[in-house]
C-alpha positions as CSV (number, residue, x, y, z in Angstrom):
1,X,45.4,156.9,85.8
2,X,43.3,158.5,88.3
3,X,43.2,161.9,86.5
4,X,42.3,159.9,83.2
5,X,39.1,158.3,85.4
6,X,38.2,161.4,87.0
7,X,38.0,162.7,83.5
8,X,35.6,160.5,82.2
9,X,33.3,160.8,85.4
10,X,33.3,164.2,84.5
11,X,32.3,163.5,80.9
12,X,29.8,161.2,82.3
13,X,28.0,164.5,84.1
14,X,28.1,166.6,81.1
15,X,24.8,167.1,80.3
16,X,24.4,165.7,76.4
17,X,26.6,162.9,76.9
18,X,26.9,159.3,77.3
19,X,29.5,157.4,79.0
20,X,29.1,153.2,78.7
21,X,31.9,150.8,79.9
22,X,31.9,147.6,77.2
23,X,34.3,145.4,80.1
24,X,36.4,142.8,78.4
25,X,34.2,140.3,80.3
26,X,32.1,140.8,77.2
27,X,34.4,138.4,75.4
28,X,33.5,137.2,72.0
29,X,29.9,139.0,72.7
30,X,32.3,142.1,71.8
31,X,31.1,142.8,68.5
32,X,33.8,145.8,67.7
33,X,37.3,145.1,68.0
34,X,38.8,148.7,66.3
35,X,37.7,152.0,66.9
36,X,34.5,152.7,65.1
37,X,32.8,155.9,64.0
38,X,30.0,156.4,62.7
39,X,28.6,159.6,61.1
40,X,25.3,161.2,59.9
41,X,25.4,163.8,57.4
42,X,23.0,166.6,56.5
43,X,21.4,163.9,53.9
44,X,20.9,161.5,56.2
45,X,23.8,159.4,54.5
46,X,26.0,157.3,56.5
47,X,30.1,157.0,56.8
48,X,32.0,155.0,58.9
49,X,35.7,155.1,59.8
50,X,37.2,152.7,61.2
51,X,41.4,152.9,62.4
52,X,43.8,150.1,62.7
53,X,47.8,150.4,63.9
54,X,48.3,150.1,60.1
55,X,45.4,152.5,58.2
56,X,42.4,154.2,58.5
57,X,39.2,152.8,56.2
58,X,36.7,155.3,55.3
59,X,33.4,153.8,53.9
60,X,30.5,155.1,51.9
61,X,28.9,152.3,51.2
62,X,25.4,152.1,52.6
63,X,25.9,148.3,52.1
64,X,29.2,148.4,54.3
65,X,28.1,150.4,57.0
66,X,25.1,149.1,57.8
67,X,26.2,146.3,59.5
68,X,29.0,148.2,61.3
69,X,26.1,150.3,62.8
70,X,24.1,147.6,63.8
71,X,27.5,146.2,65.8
72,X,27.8,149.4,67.6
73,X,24.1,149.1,68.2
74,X,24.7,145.5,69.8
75,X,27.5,147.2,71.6
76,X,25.5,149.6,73.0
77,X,22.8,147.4,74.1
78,X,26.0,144.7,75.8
79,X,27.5,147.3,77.7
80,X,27.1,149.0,81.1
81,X,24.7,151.7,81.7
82,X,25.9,155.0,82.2
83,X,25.2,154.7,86.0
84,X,27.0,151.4,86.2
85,X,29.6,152.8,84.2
86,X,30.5,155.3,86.3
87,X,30.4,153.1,89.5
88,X,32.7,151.1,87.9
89,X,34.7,153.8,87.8
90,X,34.7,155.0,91.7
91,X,35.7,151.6,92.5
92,X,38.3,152.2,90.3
93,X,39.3,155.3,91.4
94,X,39.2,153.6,94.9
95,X,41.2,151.4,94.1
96,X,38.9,148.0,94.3
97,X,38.1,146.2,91.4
């Protein structure tokens, strides 16, 4: 476990890249509860795939993923910042919660 946290406080240095913790204190203010991605193309069209246990859903739907994206977007907003993310996982790493 500690090599898995190391690796994502490296990540979190990687210039490029953002690291945010959603912690399951969010409760129901979780908006996502699968995997999500969601992609850009060249024509500024939007996909989104999202993966269950049982399938995978690809959707090009503007209609569908919309409101997917805003999710993620609330997501974003609810979880740590990248600072506090990483905190979180020194004390981790530490071994305190």
């Amino acid at each position: 476990m500690d090599d898995q946290l190391a690796s994502l406080a490296e990540f979190a240095a990687l210039p490029n890249t953002v690291l945010q913790i959603a912690p399951f204190t969010m409760g129901d203010r979780r908006p996502l509860s699968l995997p999500l991605y969601v992609l850009t193309m060249e024509n500024r069209s939007l996909l989104s795939y999202a993966e269950s246990a049982q399938r995978g859903q690809l959707e090009r739907e503007r209609g569908a993923v919309v409101p997917l994206l805003t999710a993620y977007h609330q997501l974003q907003a609810e979880a740590l910042s990248q600072a506090a993310s990483v905190a979180m996982i020194n004390q981790l790493r530490k071994g305190t919660p």
